[in-house]
GULUMBA-621065 format. One record per residue: x, y, z of N, C-alpha, C in turn. Coordinates in steps of 0.1 Angstrom, whole numbers, plus 5000, padded with zeros to 4 digits. Last residue first. Layout:
<sites>
XYZXYZXYZ ...
</sites>
This chain:
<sites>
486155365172486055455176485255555181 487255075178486355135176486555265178 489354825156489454955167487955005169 487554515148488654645144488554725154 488654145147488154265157489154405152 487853875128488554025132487854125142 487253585140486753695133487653795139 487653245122488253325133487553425128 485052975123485953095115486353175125 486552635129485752735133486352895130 488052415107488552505117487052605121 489252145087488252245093488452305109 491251965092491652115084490852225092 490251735096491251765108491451925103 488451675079488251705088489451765099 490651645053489551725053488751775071 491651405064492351505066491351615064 489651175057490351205069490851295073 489451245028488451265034488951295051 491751165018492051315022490551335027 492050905027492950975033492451115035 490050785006489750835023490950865032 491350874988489950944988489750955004 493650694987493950814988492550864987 491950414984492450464995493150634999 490550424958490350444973490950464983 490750504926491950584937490850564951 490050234909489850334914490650364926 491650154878491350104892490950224900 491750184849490950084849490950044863 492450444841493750304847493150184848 490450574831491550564820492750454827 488450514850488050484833489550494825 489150634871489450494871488950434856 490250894867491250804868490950664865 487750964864487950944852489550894851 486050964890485650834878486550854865 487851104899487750984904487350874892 489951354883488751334885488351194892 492951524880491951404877490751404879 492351854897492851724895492151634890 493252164887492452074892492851934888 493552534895493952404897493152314899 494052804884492652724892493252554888 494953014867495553014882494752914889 494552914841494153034847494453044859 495152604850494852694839494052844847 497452354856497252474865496352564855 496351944864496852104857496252204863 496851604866496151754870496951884864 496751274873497051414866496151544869 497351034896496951164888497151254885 499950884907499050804892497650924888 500650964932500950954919500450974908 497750814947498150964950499450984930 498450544942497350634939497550774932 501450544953500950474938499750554937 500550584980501550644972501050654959 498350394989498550554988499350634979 500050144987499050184978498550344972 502350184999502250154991501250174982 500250195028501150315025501350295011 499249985040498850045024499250155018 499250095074498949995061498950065049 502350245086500850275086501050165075 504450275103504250105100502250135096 505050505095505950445088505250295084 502350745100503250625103503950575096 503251085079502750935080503450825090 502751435086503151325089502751165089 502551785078501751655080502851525076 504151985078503252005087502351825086 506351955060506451985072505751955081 505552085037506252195050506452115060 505051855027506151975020506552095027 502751845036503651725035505351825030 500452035027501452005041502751895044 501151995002501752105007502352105020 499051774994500851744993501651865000 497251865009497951755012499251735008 496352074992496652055007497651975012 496051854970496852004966497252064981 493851744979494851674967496351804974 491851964986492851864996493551804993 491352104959491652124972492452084979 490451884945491251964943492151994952 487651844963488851714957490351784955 486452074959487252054976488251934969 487052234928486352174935487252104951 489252414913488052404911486752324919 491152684933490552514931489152524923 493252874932492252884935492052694927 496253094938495453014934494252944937 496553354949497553304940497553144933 494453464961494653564948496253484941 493953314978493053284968493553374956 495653434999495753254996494953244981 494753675004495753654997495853504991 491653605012491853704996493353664995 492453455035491953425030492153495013 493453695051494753585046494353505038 491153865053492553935049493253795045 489853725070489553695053490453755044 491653415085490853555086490653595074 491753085087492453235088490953355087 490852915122490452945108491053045103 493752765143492252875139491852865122 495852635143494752625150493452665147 496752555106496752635117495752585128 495952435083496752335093496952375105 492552495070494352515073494552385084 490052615051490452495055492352545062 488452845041488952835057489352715059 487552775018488652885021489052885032 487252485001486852605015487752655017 485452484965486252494978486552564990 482452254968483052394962484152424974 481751924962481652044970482752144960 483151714951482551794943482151914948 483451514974484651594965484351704958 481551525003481351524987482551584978 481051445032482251465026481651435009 479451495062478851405051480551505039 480151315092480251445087479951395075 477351085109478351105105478551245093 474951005129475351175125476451165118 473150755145474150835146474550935129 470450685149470850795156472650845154 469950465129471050435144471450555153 469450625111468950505114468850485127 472150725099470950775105470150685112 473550505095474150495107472850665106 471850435067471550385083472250385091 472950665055471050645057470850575069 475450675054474850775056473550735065 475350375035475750405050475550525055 474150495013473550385020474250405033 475750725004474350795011474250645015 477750604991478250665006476650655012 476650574965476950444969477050494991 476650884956476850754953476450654962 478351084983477951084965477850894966 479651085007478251175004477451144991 481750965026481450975008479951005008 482051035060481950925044481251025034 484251135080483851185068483351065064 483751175119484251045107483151125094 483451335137485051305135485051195123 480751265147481151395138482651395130 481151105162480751075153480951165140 484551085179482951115175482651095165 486150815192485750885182484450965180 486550565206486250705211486150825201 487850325193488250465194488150605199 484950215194486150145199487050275201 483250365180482950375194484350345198 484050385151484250475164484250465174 483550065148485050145150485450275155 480850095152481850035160483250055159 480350245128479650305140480550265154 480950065107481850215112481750305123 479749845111481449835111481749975113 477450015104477449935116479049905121 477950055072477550135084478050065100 478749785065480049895064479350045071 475549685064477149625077477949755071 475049875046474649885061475049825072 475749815025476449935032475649955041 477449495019475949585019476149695027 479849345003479349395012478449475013 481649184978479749224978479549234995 484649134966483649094973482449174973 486149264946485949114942484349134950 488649374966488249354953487649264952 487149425007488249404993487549364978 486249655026485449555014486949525002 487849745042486949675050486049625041 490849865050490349755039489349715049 492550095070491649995071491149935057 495350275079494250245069493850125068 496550515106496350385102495450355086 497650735111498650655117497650505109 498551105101498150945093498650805098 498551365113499651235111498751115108 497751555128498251575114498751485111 496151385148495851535146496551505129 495551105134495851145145496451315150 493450955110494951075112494751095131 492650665091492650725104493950845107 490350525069491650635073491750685086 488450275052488950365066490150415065 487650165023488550205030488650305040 486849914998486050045012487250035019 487749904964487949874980486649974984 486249794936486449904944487049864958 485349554917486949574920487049694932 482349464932482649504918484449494924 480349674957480749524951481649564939 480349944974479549764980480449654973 482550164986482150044976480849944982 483450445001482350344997482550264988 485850575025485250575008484450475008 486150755055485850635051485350615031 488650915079487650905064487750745058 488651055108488550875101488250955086 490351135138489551165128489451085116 491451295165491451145157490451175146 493251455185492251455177491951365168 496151305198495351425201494151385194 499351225204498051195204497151275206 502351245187501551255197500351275193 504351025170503151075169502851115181 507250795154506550855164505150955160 508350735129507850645138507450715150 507550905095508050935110507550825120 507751045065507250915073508250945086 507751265050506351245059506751205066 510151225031509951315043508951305056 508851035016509650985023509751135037 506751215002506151075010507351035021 508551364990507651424996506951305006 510051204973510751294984509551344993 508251184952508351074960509151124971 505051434947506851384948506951284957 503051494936502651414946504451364947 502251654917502551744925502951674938 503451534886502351544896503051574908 504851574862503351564859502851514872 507851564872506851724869505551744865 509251394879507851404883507151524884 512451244867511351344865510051314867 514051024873513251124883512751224878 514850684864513750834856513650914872 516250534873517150654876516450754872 514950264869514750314881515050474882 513250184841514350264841514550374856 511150014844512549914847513650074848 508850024823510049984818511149984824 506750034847506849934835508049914826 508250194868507450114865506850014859 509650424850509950354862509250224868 507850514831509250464829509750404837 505450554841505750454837507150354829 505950774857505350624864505550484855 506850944839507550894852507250754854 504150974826505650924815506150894827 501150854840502150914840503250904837 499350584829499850664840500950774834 498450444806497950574807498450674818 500050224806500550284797500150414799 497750044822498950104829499750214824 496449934800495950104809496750154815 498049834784497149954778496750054790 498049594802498949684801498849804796 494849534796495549554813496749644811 495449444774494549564777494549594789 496849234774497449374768496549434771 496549084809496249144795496949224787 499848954824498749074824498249074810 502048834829500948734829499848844830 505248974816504048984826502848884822 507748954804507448884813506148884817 507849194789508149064783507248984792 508349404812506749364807506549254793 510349204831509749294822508649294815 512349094861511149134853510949264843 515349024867514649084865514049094856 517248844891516348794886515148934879 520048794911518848894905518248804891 521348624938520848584925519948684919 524148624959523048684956522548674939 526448514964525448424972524248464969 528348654947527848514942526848434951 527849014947527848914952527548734952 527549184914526549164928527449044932 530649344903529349224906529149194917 530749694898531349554901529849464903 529649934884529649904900530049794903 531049924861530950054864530650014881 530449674854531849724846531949854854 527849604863528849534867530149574865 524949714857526149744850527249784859 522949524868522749644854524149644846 524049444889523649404883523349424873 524549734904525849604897524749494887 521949814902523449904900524249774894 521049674920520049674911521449694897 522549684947522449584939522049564927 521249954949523549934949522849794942 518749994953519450014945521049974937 518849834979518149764966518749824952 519949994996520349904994519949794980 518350234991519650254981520250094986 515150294977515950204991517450194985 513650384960514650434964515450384970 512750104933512650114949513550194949 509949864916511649954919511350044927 508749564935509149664925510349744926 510249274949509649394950510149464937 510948984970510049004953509649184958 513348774978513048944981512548954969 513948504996513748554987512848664988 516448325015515648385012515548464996 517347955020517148065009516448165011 518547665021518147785028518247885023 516747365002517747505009517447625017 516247045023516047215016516847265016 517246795041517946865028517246995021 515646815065515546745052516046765041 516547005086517046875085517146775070 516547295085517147235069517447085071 516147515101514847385105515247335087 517747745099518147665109516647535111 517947825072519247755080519247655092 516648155086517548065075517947945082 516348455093515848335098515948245089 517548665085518448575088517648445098 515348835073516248765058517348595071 514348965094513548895090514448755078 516749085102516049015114515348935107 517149285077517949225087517749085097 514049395086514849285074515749235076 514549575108513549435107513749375091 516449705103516549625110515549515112 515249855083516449795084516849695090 511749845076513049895085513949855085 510249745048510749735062511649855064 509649835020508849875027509049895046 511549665006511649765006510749875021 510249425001511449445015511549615017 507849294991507949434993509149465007 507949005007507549045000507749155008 510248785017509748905023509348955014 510548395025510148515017509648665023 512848205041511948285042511448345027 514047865051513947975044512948055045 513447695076514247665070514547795057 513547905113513447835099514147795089 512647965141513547905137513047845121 512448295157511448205146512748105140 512648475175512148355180511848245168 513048745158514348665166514048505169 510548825158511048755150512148685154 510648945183509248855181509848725164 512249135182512349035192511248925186 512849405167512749225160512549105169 513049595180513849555178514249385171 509649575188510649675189511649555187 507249565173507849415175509349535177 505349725162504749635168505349505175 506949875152506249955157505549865169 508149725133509349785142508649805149 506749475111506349615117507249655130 506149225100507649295104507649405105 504148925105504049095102505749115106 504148645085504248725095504348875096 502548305075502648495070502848565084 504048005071502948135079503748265075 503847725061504347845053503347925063 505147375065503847515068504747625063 505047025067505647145061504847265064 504146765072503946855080505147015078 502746645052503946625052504846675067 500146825044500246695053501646645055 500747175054500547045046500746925051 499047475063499847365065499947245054 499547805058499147705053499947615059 498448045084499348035081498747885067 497748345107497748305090498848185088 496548255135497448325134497148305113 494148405116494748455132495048315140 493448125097493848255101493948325114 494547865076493547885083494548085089 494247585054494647765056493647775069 495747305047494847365049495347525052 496447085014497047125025496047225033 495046854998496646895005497146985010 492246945016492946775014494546805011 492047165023491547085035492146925028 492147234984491947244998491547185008 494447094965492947084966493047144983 496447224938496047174954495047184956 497447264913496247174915495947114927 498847564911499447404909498547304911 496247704911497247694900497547524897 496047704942495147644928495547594915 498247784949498247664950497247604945 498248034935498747964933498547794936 495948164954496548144943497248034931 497848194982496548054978496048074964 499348354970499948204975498648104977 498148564969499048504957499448374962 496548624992495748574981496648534968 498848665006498548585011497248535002 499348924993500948824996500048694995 497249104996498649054985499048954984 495549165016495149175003496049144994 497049065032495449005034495249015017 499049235038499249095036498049025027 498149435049498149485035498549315031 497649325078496949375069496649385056 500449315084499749125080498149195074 503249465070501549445081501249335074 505549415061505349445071504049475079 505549015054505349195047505249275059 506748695050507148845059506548995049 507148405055506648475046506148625053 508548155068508048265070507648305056 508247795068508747865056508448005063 510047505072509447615076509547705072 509447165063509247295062508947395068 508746865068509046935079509647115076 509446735040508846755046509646855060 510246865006510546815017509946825029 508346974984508746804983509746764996 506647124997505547014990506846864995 508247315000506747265010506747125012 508847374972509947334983509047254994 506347464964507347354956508047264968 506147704975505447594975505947464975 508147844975508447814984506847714986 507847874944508847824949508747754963 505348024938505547874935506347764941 506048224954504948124961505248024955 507748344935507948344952506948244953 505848414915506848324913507348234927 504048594929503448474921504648364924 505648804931505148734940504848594937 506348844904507148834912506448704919 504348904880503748794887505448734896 503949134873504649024864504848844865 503349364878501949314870502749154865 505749614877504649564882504049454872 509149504870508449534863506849504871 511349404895511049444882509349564877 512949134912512749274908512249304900 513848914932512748924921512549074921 516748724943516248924946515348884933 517948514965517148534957516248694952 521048414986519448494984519248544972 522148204981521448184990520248304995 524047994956522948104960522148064971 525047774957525947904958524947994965 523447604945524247554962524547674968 520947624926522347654931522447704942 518547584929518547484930520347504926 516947814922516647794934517747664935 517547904897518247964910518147894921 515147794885516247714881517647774891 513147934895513447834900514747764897 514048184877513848164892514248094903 514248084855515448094852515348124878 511248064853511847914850513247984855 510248324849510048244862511048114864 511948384826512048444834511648374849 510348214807510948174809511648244819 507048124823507748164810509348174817 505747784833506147874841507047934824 502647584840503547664827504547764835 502247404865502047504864503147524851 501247044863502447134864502047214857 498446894882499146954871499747014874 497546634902498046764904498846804891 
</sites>
């Protein structure tokens, strides 16, 4: 088993881990720098050299898990030179790694939605935790999740949590971020609490990896790559972070369901299900992750059955019309079934609203005489954040990939010329960031349907 190189920022990590004082651990910083990364080594490490370990490892869906938390930790344990099924094994539903020492590290969900008042966690006796992206919990479910500690430390470990997340409104993350910055002005962070922050010094990313990130947005990237949490200017996109926090809401009533689905087969692309519940965005599906080679006639079949399961009509589910979409198109034809066919590139609909009805052409000529789209992509970009901005559209809290959404949605540019608004472009966000916007595609595919309305018609006097 070889010892992992660790730079020096990771090393100053571990070297926390091993004061008496410190008992929680805060990894902040800079995306791409290998937080999480760090987090696994540790609570590897620890695994490895005391036995009878219990380690949680906490994001708030075990979904968005799938794709983060839980490929950085088996990751890693490549890294460090674990061999699979020999030091230690993985297995899934429930998620967890064991080792032969009988040490285990399981991934748990911290979703309020799914575990009212932390009961499910309350039950968990351990020796330390990790909560990747704390930011993303409920109060009380971190709370609940940070104090499972302490209590399975027969073999001398420490009890230690540790918090790996980017930068964050969360004003508790903030006040700490604050003293730790600048201690003379907010006092010092607390001696049980250890910060530890990343910079793009720090990152285990290409320079040509970082080159692309550099292309996001001055906001995005002051805040994001250089660390300067207090940048609030977001006047290069329409997609406000006030505007995402307003959305999010733990309740929903149930009405009209409606899916959008984006296409990948193979390569770094996700496939991604959306699911809105009249105006409210309650779920997002990963159904080809980065890397893998799915055939779009299983991601047909997978979509045929996720309606059915939902009762969904068929008509109720958008896929991607362009490209790579027509294979699933072709064989849920096949299968007699009819899915709505969604092309960004379409021309824009004037009768899209939030209203019950379609407007009329009187409200129509006004809507259009104060701006206008160059294509439906546009459109619903531009919809979307509006309704979010009145009011009118709503995210679960404990919806998946929310994070990702966000970040997407962000990370395009667009402009207003001649009164005609338009946005990025798909392939040309993903040529200048080097990742493609899936999951915000099948958001607003999702919502695109819930807009459409049958046209209302005027009735004039007769005389």
């Amino acid at each position: 088993m070889h010892q992992l190189q660790l730079k020096t920022k990771q090393k100053q990590a571990v070297d926390a881990v091993n004061d008496p004082v410190v008992d929680t651990l805060i990894l902040l910083g800079t995306v791409g720098t290998g937080k999480t990364d760090v987090a696994a080594h540790i609570v590897i490490s620890i695994c490895k050299t005391f036995p009878n370990t219990r380690w949680p490892v906490f994001r708030q869906n075990i979904s968005t898990a799938l794709e983060t938390v839980i490929p950085s930790y088996l990751d890693m344990l490549d890294k460090m030179g674990f061999i699979q099924d020999i030091d230690y094994i993985y297995r899934e539903k429930p998620y967890f790694i064991k080792f032969p020492n009988g040490s285990s590290i399981r991934f748990r969900e911290a979703d309020r939605t799914k575990d009212r008042g932390g009961k499910k966690i309350k039950g968990i006796n351990a020796s330390g935790n990790h909560v990747d992206e704390p930011d993303e919990l409920d109060e009380e479910m971190l709370v609940q999740a940070v104090s499972r500690k302490g209590r399975k430390n027969e073999e001398g470990q420490p009890s230690l949590s540790i918090l790996s997340l980017n930068p964050t409104d969360v004003q508790y993350f903030v006040d700490i971020y604050n003293k730790y910055r600048e201690p003379e002005i907010y006092g010092y962070p607390p001696p049980n609490i250890r910060v530890i922050e990343f910079t793009l010094e720090d990152s285990w990313q290409s320079q040509a990896d970082i080159n692309q990130l550099m292309t996001n947005p001055k906001w995005w990237v002051e805040r994001y790559l250089y660390n300067n949490w207090k940048y609030k200017d977001e006047d290069q996109t329409i997609f406000k972070s006030q505007l995402f926090a307003k959305a999010k809401t733990d309740e929903y009533k149930t009405g009209r369901q409606t899916v959008g689905y984006d296409v990948a087969e193979d390569g770094k692309d996700l496939s991604v299900a959306a699911t809105w519940d009249n105006f409210t965005l309650v779920d997002i599906k990963v159904t080809k992750k980065r890397e893998e080679k799915v055939a779009t006639d299983k991601q047909a079949h997978w979509l045929i059955n996720y309606s059915d399961e939902l009762s969904i009509g068929y008509e109720n589910v958008a896929v991607d019309g362009v490209g790579i979409g027509v294979g699933v198109l072709a064989t849920a034809r096949d299968n007699d079934v009819n899915f709505a066919v969604y092309k960004s590139g379409f021309a824009p609909d004037p009768t899209l609203t939030f209203e019950a009805h379609a407007p009329t052409e009187s409200e129509i000529e006004r809507a259009q005489d104060i701006v206008s789209y160059d294509m439906l992509r546009s459109q619903m970009a531009a919809m979307f954040a509006q309704g979010m901005e009145q009011g009118k559209i709503k995210i679960l809290d404990s919806c998946p990939y929310l994070k990702e959404l966000i970040s997407e949605a962000q990370t395009h540019h667009q402009d207003i010329t001649n009164k005609v608004f338009r946005l990025e472009s798909k392939k040309d966000i993903k040529k200048r960031s080097g990742k493609s916007p899936d999951v915000f595609d099948a958001v607003v595919m999702g919502l695109w349907l819930q807009m459409k309305k049958q046209k209302k018609v005027e009735l004039g006097f007769f005389g």
